[in-house]
ChimeraX commands (.cxc) that place a marker at each C-alpha (Angstrom):
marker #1 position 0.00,0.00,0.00 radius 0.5
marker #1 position 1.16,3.50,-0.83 radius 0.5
marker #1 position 1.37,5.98,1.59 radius 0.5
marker #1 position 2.05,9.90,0.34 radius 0.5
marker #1 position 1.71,13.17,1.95 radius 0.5
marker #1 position -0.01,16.06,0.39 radius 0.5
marker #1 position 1.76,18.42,-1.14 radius 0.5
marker #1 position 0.72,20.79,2.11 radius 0.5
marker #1 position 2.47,18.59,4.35 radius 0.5
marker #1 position 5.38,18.39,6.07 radius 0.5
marker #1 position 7.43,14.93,5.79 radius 0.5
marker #1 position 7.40,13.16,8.84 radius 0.5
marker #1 position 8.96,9.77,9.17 radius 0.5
marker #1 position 7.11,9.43,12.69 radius 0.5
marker #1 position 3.39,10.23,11.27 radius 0.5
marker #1 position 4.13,8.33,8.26 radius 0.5
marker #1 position 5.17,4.86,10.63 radius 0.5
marker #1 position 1.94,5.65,13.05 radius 0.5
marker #1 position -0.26,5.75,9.95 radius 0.5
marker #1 position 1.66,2.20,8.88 radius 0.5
marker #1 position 0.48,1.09,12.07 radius 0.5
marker #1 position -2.54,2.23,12.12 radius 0.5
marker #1 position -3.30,0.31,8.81 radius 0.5
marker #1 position -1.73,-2.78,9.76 radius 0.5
marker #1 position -3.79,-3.16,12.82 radius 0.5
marker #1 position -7.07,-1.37,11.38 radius 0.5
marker #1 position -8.61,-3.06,8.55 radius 0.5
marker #1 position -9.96,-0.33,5.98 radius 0.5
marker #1 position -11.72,-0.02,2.94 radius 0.5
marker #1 position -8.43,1.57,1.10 radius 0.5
marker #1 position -6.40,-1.28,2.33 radius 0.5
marker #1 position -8.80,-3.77,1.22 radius 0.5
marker #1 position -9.05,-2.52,-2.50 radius 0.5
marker #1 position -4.93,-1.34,-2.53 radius 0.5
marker #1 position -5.90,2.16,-2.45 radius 0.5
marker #1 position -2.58,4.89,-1.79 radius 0.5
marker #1 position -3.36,7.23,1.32 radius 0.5
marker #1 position -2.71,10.44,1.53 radius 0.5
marker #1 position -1.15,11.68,4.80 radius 0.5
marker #1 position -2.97,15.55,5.30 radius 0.5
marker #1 position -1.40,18.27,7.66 radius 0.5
marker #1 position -3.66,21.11,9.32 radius 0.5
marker #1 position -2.62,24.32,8.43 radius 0.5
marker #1 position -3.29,26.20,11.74 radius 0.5
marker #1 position -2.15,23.32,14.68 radius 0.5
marker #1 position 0.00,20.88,12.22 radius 0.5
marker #1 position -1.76,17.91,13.14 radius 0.5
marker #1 position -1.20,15.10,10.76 radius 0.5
marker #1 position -4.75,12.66,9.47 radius 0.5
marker #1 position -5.54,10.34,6.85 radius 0.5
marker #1 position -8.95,9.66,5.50 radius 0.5
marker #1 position -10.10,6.03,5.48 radius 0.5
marker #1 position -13.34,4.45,5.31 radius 0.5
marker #1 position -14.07,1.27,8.55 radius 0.5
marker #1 position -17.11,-0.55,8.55 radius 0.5
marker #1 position -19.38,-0.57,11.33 radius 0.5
marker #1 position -18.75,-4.04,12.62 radius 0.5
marker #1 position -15.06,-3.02,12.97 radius 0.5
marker #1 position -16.13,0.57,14.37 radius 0.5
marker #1 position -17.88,-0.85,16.76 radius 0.5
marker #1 position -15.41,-3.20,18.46 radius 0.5
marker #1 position -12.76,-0.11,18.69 radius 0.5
marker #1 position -14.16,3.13,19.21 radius 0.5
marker #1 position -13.73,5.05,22.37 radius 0.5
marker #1 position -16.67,7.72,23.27 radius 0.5
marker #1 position -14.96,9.11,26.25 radius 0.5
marker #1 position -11.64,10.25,24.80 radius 0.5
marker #1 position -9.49,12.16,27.15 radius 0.5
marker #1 position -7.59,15.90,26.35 radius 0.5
marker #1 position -4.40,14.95,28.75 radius 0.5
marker #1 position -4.05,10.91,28.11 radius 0.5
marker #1 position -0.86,10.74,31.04 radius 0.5
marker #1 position -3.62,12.02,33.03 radius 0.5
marker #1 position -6.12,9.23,34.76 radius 0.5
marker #1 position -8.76,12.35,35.80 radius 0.5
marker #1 position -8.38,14.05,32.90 radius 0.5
marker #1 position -10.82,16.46,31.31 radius 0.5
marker #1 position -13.44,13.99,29.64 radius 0.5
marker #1 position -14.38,16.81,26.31 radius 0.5
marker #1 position -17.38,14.31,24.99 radius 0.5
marker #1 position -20.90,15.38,26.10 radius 0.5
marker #1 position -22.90,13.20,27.27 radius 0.5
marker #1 position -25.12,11.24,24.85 radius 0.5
marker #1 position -28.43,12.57,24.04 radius 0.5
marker #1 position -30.43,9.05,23.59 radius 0.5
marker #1 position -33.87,10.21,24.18 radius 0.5
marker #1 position -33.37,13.06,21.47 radius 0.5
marker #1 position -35.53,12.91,18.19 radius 0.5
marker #1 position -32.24,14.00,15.93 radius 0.5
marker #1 position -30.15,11.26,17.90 radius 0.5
marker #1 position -33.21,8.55,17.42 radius 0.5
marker #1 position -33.64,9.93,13.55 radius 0.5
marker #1 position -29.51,9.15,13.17 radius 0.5
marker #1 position -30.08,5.85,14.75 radius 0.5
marker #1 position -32.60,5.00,12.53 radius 0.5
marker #1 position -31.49,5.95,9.52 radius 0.5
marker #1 position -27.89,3.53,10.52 radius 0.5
marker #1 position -30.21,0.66,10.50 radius 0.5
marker #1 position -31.19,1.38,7.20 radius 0.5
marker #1 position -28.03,1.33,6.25 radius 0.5
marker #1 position -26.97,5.29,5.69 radius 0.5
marker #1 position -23.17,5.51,5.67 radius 0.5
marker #1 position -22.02,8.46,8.20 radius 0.5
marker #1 position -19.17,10.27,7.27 radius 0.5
marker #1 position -16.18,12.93,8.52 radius 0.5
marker #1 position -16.47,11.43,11.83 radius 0.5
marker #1 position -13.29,13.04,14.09 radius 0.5
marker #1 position -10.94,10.54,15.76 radius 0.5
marker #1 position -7.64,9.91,17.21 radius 0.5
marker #1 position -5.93,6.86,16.62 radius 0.5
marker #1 position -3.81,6.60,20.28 radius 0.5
marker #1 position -2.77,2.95,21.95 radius 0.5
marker #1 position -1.98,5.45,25.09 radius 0.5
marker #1 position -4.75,4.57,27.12 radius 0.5
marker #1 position -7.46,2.03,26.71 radius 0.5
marker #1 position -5.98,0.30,23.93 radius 0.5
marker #1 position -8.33,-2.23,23.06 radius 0.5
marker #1 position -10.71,0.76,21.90 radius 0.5
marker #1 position -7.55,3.06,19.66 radius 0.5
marker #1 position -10.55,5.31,18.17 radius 0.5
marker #1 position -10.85,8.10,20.22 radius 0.5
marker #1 position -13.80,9.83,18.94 radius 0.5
marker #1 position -13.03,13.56,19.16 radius 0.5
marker #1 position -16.00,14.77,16.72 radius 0.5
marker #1 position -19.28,12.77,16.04 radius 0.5
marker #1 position -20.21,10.89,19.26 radius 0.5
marker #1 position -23.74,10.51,18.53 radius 0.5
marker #1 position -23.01,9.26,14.77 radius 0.5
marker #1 position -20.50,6.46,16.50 radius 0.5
marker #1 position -22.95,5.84,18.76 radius 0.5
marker #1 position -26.15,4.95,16.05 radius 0.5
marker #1 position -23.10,2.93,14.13 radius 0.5
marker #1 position -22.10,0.95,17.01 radius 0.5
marker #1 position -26.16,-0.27,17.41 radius 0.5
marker #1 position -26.33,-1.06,13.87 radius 0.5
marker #1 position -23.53,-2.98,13.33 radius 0.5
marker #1 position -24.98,-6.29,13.57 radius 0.5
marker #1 position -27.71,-5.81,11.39 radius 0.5
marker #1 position -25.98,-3.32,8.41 radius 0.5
marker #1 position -22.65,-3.99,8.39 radius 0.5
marker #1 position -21.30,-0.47,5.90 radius 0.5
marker #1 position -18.59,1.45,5.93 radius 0.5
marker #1 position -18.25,5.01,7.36 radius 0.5
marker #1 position -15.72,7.81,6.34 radius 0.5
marker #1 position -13.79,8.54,9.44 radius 0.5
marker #1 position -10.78,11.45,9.40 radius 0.5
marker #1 position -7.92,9.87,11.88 radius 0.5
marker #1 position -5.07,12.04,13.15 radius 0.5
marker #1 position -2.33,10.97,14.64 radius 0.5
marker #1 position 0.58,11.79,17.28 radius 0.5
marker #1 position -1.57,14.79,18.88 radius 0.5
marker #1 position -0.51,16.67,21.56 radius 0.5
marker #1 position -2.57,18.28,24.56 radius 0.5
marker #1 position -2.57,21.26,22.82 radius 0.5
marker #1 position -3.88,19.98,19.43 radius 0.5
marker #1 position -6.31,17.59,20.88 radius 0.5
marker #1 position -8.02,20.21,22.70 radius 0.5
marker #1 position -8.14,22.75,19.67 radius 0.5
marker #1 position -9.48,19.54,17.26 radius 0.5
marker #1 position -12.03,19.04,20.03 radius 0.5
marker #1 position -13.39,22.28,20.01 radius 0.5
marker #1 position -13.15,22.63,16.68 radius 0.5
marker #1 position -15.01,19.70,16.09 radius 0.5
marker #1 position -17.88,20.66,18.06 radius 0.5
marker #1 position -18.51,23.83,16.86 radius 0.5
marker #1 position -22.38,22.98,15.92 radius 0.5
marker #1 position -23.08,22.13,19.04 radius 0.5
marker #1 position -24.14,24.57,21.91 radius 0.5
marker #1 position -20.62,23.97,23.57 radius 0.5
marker #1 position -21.46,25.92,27.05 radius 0.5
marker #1 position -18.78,28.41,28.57 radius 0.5
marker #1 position -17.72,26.39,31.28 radius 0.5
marker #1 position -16.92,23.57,29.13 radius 0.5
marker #1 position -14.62,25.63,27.33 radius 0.5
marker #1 position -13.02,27.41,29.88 radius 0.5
marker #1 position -12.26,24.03,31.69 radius 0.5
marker #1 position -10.81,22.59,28.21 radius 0.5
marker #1 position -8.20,25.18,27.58 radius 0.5
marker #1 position -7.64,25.52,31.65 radius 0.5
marker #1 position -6.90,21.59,31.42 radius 0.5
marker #1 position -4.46,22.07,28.23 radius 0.5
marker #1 position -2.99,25.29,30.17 radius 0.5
marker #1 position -2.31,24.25,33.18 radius 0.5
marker #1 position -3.40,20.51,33.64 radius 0.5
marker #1 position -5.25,19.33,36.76 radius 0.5
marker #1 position -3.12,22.42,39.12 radius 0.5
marker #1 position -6.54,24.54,39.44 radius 0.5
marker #1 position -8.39,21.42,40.15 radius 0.5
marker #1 position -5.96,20.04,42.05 radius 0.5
marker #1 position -5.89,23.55,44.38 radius 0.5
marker #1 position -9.80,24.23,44.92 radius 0.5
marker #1 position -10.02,20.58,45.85 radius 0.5
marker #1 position -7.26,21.32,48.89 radius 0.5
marker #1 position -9.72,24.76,49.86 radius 0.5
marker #1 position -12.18,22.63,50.17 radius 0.5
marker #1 position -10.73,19.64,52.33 radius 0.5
marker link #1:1,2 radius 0.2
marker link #1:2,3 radius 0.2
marker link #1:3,4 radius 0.2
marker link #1:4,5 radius 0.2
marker link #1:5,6 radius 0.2
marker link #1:6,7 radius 0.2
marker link #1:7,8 radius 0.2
marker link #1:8,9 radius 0.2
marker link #1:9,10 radius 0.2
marker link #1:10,11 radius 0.2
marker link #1:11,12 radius 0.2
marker link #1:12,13 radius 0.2
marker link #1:13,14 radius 0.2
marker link #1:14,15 radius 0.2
marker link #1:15,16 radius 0.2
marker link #1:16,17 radius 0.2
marker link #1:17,18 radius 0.2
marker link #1:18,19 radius 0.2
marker link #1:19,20 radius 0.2
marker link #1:20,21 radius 0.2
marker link #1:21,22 radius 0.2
marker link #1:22,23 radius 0.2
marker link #1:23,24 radius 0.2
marker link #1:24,25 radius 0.2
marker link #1:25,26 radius 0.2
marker link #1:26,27 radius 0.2
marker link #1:27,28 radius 0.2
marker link #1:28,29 radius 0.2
marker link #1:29,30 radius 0.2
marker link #1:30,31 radius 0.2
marker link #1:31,32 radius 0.2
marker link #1:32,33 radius 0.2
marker link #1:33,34 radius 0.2
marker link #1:34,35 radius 0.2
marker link #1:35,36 radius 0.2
marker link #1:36,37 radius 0.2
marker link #1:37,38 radius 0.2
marker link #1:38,39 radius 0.2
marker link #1:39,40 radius 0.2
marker link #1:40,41 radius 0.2
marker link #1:41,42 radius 0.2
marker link #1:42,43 radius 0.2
marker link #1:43,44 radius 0.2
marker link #1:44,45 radius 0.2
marker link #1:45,46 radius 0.2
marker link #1:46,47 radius 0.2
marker link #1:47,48 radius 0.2
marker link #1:48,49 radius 0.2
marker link #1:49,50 radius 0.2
marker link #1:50,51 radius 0.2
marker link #1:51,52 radius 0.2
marker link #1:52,53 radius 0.2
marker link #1:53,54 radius 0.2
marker link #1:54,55 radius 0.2
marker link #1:55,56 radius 0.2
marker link #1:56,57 radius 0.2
marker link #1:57,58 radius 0.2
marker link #1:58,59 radius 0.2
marker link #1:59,60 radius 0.2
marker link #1:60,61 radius 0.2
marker link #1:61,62 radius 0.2
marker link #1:62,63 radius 0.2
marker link #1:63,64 radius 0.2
marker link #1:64,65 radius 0.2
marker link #1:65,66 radius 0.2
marker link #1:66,67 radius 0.2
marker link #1:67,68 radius 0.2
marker link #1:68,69 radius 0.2
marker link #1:69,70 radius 0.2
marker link #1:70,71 radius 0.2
marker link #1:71,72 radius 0.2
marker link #1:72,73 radius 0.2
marker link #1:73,74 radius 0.2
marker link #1:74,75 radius 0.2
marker link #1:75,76 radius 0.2
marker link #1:76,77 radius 0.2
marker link #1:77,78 radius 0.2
marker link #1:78,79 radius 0.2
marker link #1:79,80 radius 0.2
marker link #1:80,81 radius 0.2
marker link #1:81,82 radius 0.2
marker link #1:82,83 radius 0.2
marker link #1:83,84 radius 0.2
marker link #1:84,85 radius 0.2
marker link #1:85,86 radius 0.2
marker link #1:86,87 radius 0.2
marker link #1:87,88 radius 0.2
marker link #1:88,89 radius 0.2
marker link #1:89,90 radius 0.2
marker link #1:90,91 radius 0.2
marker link #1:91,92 radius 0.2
marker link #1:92,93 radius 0.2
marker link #1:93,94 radius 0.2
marker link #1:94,95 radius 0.2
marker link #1:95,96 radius 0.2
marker link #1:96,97 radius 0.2
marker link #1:97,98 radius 0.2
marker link #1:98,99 radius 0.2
marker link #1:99,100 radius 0.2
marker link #1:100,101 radius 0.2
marker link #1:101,102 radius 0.2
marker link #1:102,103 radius 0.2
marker link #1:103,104 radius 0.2
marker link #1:104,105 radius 0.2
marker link #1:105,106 radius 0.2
marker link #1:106,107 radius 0.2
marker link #1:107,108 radius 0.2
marker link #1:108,109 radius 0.2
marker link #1:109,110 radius 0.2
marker link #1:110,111 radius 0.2
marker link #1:111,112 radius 0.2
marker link #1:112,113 radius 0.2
marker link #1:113,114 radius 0.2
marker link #1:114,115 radius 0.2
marker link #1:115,116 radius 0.2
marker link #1:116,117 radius 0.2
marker link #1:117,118 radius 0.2
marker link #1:118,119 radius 0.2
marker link #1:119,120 radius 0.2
marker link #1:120,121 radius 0.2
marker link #1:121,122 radius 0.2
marker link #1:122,123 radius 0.2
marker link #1:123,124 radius 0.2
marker link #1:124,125 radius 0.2
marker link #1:125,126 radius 0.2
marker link #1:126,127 radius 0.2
marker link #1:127,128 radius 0.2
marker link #1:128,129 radius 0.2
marker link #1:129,130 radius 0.2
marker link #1:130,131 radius 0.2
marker link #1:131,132 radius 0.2
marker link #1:132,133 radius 0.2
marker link #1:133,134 radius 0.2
marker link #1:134,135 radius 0.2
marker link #1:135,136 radius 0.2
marker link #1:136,137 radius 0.2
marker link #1:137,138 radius 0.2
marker link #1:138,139 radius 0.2
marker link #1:139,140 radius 0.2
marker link #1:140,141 radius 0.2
marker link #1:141,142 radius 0.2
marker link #1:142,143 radius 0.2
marker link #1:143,144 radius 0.2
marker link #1:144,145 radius 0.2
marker link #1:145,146 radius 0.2
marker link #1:146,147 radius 0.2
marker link #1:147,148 radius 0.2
marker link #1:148,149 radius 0.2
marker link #1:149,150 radius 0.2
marker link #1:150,151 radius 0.2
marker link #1:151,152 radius 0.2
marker link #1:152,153 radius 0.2
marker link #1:153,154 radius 0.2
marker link #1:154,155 radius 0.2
marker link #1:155,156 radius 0.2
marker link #1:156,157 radius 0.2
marker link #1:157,158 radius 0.2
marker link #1:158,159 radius 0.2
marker link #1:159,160 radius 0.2
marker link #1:160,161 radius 0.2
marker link #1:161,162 radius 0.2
marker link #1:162,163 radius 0.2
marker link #1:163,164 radius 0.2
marker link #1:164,165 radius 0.2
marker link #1:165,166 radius 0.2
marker link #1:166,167 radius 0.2
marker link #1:167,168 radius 0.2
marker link #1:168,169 radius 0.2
marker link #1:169,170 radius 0.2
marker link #1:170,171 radius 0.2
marker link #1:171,172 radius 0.2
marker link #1:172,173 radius 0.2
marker link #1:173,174 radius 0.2
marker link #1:174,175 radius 0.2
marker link #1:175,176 radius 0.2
marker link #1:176,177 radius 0.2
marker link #1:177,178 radius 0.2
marker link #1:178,179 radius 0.2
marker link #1:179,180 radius 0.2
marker link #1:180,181 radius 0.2
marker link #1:181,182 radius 0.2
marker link #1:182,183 radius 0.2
marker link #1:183,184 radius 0.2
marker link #1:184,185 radius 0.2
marker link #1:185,186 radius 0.2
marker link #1:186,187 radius 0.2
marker link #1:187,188 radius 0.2
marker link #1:188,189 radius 0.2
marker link #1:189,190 radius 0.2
marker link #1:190,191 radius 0.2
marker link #1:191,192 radius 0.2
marker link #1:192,193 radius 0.2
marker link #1:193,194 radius 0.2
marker link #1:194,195 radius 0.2
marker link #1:195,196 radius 0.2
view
């Protein structure tokens, strides 16, 4: 398989042997037809991602829906809201997986650093993972994911919020994701002492 990075990318020997990795262990639909990939790099944070296509079945066994901003950190920041089940738009999405619609640009983060049985930390399109992970046993298609790689604190948090810009992302959530990316669990860490 052929592996290239766009002409707006930086070479990067490391990037280039994480996506290898990633495409050894993750079996995708530009593997399975001998497909090149193109290695992308953001212009504003220099995050490197591919774009690959998984199917459900496969989604399903490895996604993560409670990635984590600081992943050396076991109380980290969790930046995923919590799921709306019970919402019409949510049951709508869930119904229209079982009948087989194929989701795509859903965010992740391929990283073995925590939880590695589930690499796929989902960083933008929770609810869409979620309706693909309940039908995967009955439609088994594939979904466009965009994967990044080798992110730091700093880029996580910025792909996280970016990522969720079309949802009503309250002010306290953000000021407790870039405090977390600032400054780590210090604040936290401090008002918890006041307190004891």
């Amino acid at each position: 398989m052929q592996i290239f990075f766009d002409e707006n990318s930086k070479q990067d020997s490391s990037t280039k042997g994480l996506v290898t990795t990633f495409l050894e262990k993750i079996p995708t639909l530009e593997k399975a037809l001998d497909l090149p990939i193109i290695i992308f790099q953001d212009g504003v944070n220099k995050s490197y991602y591919i774009k690959c296509s998984i199917k459900a079945s496969i989604v399903s066994q490895l996604v993560d829906l409670n990635a984590k901003l600081s992943t050396d950190d076991k109380i980290s920041f969790r930046a995923n809201r919590e799921l709306l089940l019970d919402h019409k738009t949510y049951q709508k999405m869930q119904s229209d997986a079982l009948d087989g619609r194929e989701f795509n640009d859903i965010i992740v983060e391929y990283s073995m650093g925590y939880q590695p049985d589930k690499p796929l930390k989902i960083w933008g399109g929770q609810h869409r993972s979620k309706a693909i992970i309940e039908s995967a046993s009955i439609t088994d298609r594939y979904h466009g994911f965009r994967v990044f790689f080798g992110l730091t604190t700093k880029q996580r948090t910025e792909l996280a919020l970016v990522s969720n810009t079309n949802i009503s992302v309250s002010n306290d959530t953000f000021d407790r994701m870039l405090e977390e990316t600032m400054f780590g669990n210090s604040l936290r860490n401090f008002s918890r002492s006041l307190v004891s």
